[in-house]
C-alpha positions in Angstrom: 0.0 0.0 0.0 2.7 2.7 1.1 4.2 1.8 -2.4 1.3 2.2 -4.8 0.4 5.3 -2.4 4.1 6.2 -2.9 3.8 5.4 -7.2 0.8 7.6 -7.7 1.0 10.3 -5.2 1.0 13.3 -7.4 -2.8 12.4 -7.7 -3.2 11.9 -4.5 -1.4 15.5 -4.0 -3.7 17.1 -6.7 -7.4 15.6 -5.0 -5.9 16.8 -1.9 -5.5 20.5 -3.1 -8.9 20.3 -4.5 -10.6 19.1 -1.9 -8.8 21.9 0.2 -9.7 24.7 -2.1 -12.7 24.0 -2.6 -14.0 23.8 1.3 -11.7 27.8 1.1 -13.1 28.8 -1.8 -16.9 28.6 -3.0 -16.0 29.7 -6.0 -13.6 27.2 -6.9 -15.5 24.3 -7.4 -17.8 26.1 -9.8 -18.2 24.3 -12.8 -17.3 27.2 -15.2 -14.0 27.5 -13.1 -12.9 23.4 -13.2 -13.5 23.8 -17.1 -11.4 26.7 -17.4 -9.2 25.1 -15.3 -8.9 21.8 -17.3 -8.9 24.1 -20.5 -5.6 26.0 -19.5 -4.3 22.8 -18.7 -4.2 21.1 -22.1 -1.2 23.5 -23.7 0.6 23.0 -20.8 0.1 18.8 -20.7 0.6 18.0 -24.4 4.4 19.9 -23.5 4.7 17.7 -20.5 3.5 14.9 -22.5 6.7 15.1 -24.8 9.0 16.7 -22.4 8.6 13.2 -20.1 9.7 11.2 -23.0 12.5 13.3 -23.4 13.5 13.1 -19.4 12.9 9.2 -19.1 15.8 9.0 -21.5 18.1 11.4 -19.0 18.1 14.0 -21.2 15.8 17.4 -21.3 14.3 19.5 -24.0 14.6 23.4 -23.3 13.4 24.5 -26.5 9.4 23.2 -26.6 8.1 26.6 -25.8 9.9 28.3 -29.0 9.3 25.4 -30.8 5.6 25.4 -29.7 5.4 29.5 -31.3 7.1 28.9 -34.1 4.9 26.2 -35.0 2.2 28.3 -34.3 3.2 31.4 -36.5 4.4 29.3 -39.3 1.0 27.1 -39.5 -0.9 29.8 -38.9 0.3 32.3 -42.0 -0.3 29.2 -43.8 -3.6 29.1 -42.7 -4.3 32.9 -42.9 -2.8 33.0 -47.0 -4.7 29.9 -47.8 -8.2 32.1 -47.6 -11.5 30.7 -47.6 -9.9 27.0 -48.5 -11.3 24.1 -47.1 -8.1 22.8 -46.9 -6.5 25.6 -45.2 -7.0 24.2 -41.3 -5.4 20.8 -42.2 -2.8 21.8 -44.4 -2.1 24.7 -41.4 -2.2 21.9 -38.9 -0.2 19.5 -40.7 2.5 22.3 -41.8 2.5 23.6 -38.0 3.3 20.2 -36.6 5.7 19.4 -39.3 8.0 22.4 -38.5 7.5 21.0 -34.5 8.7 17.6 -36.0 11.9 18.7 -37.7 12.6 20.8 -34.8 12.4 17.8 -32.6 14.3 15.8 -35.4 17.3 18.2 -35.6 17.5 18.2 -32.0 17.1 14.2 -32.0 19.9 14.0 -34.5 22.6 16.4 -33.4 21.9 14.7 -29.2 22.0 10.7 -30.9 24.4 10.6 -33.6 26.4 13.9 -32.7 26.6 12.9 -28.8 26.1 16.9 -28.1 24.6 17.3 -24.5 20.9 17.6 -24.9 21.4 21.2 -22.4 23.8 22.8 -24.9 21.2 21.5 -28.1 18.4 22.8 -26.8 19.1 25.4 -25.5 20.7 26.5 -28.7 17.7 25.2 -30.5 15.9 27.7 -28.1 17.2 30.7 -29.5 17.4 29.9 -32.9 13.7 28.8 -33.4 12.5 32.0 -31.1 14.5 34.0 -33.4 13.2 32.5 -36.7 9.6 32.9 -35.2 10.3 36.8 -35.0 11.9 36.7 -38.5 8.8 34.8 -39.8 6.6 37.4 -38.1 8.0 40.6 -38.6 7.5 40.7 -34.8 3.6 41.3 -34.4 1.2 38.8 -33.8 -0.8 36.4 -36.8 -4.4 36.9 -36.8 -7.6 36.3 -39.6 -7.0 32.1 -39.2 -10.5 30.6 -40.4 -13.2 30.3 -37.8 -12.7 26.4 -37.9 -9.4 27.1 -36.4 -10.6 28.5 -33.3 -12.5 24.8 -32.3 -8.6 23.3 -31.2 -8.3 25.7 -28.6 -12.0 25.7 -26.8 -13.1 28.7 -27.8 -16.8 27.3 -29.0 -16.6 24.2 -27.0 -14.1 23.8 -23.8 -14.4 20.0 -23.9 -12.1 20.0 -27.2 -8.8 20.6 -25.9 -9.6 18.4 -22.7 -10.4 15.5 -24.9 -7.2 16.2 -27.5 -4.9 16.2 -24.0 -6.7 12.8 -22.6 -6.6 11.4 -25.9 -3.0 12.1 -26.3 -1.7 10.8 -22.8 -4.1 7.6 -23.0 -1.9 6.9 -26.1 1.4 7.3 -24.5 0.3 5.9 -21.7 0.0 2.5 -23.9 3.0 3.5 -25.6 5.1 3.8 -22.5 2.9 0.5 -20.7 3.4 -2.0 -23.6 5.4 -1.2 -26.6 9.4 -1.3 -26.9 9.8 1.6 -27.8 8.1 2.7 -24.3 10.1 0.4 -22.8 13.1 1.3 -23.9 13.3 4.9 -23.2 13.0 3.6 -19.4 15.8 1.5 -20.0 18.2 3.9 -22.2 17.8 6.7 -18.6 18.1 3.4 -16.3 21.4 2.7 -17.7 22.3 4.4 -21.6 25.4 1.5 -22.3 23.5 -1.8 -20.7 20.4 -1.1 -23.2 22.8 -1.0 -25.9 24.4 -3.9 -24.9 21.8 -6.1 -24.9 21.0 -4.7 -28.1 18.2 -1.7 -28.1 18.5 0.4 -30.9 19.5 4.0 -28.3 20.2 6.4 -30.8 16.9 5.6 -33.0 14.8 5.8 -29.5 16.3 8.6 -28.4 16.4 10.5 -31.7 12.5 9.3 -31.8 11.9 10.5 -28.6 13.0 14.0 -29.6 11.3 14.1 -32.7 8.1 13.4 -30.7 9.0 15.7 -28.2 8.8 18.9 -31.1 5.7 17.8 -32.8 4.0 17.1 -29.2 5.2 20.9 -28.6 4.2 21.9 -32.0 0.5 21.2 -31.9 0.1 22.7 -28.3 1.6 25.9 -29.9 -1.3 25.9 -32.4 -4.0 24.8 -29.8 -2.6 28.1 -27.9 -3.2 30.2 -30.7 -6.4 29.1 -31.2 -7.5 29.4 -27.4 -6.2 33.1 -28.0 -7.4 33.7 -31.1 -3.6 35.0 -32.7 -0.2 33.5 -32.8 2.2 35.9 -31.3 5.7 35.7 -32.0 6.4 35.5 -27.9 3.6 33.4 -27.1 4.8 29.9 -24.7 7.9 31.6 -23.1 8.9 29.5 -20.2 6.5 26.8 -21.5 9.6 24.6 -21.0 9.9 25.1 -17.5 6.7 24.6 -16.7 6.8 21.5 -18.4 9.5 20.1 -17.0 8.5 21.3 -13.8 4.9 19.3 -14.5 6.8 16.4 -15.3 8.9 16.6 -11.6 6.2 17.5 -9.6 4.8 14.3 -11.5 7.0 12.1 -10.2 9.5 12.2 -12.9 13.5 11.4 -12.5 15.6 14.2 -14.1 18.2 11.4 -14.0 16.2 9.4 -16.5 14.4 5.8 -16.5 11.5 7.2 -14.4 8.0 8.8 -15.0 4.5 8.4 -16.1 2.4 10.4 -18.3 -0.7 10.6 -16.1 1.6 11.6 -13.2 3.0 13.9 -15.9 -0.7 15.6 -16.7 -1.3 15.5 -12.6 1.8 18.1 -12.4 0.6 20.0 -14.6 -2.7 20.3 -13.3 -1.7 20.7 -9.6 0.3 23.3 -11.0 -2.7 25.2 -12.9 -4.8 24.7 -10.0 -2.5 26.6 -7.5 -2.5 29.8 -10.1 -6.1 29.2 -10.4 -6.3 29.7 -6.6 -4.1 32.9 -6.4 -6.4 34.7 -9.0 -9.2 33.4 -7.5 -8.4 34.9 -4.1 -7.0 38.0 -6.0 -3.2 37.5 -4.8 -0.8 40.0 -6.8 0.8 38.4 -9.6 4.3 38.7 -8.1 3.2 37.0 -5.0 1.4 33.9 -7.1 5.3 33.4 -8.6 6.6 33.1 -5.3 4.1 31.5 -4.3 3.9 28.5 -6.7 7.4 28.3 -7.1 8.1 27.4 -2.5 4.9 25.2 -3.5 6.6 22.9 -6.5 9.5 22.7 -4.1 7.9 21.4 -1.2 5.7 18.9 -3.0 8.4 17.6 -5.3 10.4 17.4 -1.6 7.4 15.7 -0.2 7.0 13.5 -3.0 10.9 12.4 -3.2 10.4 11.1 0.6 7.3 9.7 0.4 9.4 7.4 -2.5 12.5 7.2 -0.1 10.0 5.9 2.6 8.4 3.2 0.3 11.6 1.9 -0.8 11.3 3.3 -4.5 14.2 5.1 -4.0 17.6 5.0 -2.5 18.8 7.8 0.0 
């Protein structure tokens, strides 16, 4: 019991902040507030969702929130010069998550097969693909996308974006659960040179895992620009933070070769939920910073004995 309690106690964490909020606050268990809430959450999950993939390897993508505008911009001025075309939201979408894909693929590439550290590539990718997004741009926001467009993000019906982030970690999940290639991410963070000793193919794994990791990033970018109704050239900044910090507060092991994806999308929500709170109780924005941040660290500290406790972990 203390180690299933142990294995999925980011849930337990989140019910527990819910239940607590809502005997504070009337006004956070309205229904129009736990939608909004589980709206916001989407962007922020689908990241996580790829960032996790990235981190069960050991290794860390610091570039999904540039990679997530630039996506964004680029799909969406296809949309916008495409007109009144029918095929002007899935050739935007498809051209969107393409440009997340070879993002992801060049990072994938130059971590595998050019044994850069993923910090340095990412963090180079980072700059270049927020700079490109500015170039692409001129530096002002992308607006006039087809009303279709505006579905992905919740703006007609909230349930849309909720059901696109289940969706998507129900099939990691699986992924992760039951295939090799789930498998073996675990086993290339456990221990990079015994999986390729007994014969995983690392380098395809992890350059897959990358690659997954941009177009993950790239299709929350354009799910953001829908919520918002533009794609600005500085939309998702620090997106990469919060994901990875989603993915800690998750349970996740920045050492690689542990995580879930469900513990992944409880991070982030525990994570939205605490901001939620703040506004709700009309705490200056300054003070919902500091705030969140001393309240990652303690749960993440909480959680890491909890583990120690149940024997998941060593000391």
């Amino acid at each position: 019991m203390k180690q299933f309690i142990a294995k999925h106690s980011p849930l337990f964490i989140l019910a527990g902040l819910c239940i607590a909020m809502a005997l504070y606050s009337s006004d956070f268990s309205g229904r129009g507030n736990l939608q909004s809430v589980a709206m916001r959450t989407s962007v922020v999950g689908i990241i996580a969702v790829g960032e996790l993939l990235v981190i069960l390897t050991a290794g860390i993508d610091l570039s999904v929130g540039s990679v997530a505008a630039l996506s964004a911009v680029v799909g969406c001025i296809v949309m916008k010069s495409m007109g009144d075309s029918a095929m002007a939201l899935p050739v935007g979408l498809l051209v969107g998550c393409g440009v997340g894909m070879l993002c992801g693929l060049i990072n994938g590439l130059l971590v595998s097969k050019g044994r850069i550290p993923p910090f340095i590539v990412t963090l180079g990718t980072m700059m270049w693909a927020r700079g490109l997004v500015l170039l692409a741009s001129n530096g002002e926001p992308v607006f006039g996308m087809p009303d279709a467009f505006f579905w992905l993000g919740g703006a007609n019906a909230w349930w849309v974006p909720v059901l696109l982030t289940v969706s998507i970690v129900a099939f990691f999940f699986v992924v992760l659960t039951y295939t090799p290639f789930g498998r073996s991410l675990y086993a290339i963070g456990g221990n990079r040179q015994a999986a390729r000793l007994s014969g995983l193919p690392v380098d395809r794994s992890q350059m897959l895992a990358y690659t997954l990791s941009g177009t993950l990033a790239g299709f929350a970018g354009l799910v953001l620009a829908s919520r918002t109704s533009i794609a600005a050239p500085m939309a998702a900044e620090m997106y990469e933070l919060e994901a990875i910090a989603a993915c800690v507060i998750g349970g996740a092991s920045l050492m690689g070769g542990e995580g879930g994806v469900i513990a992944a999308l409880a991070g982030a929500l525990i994570m939205t939920v605490l901001r939620n709170f703040c506004t709700l109780e009309d705490i200056q924005v300054y003070w919902q910073q500091v705030l969140v941040g001393g309240l990652i660290v303690i749960l993440v500290y909480y959680d890491s004995m909890r583990k120690r406790k149940a024997g998941l972990i060593g000391d």
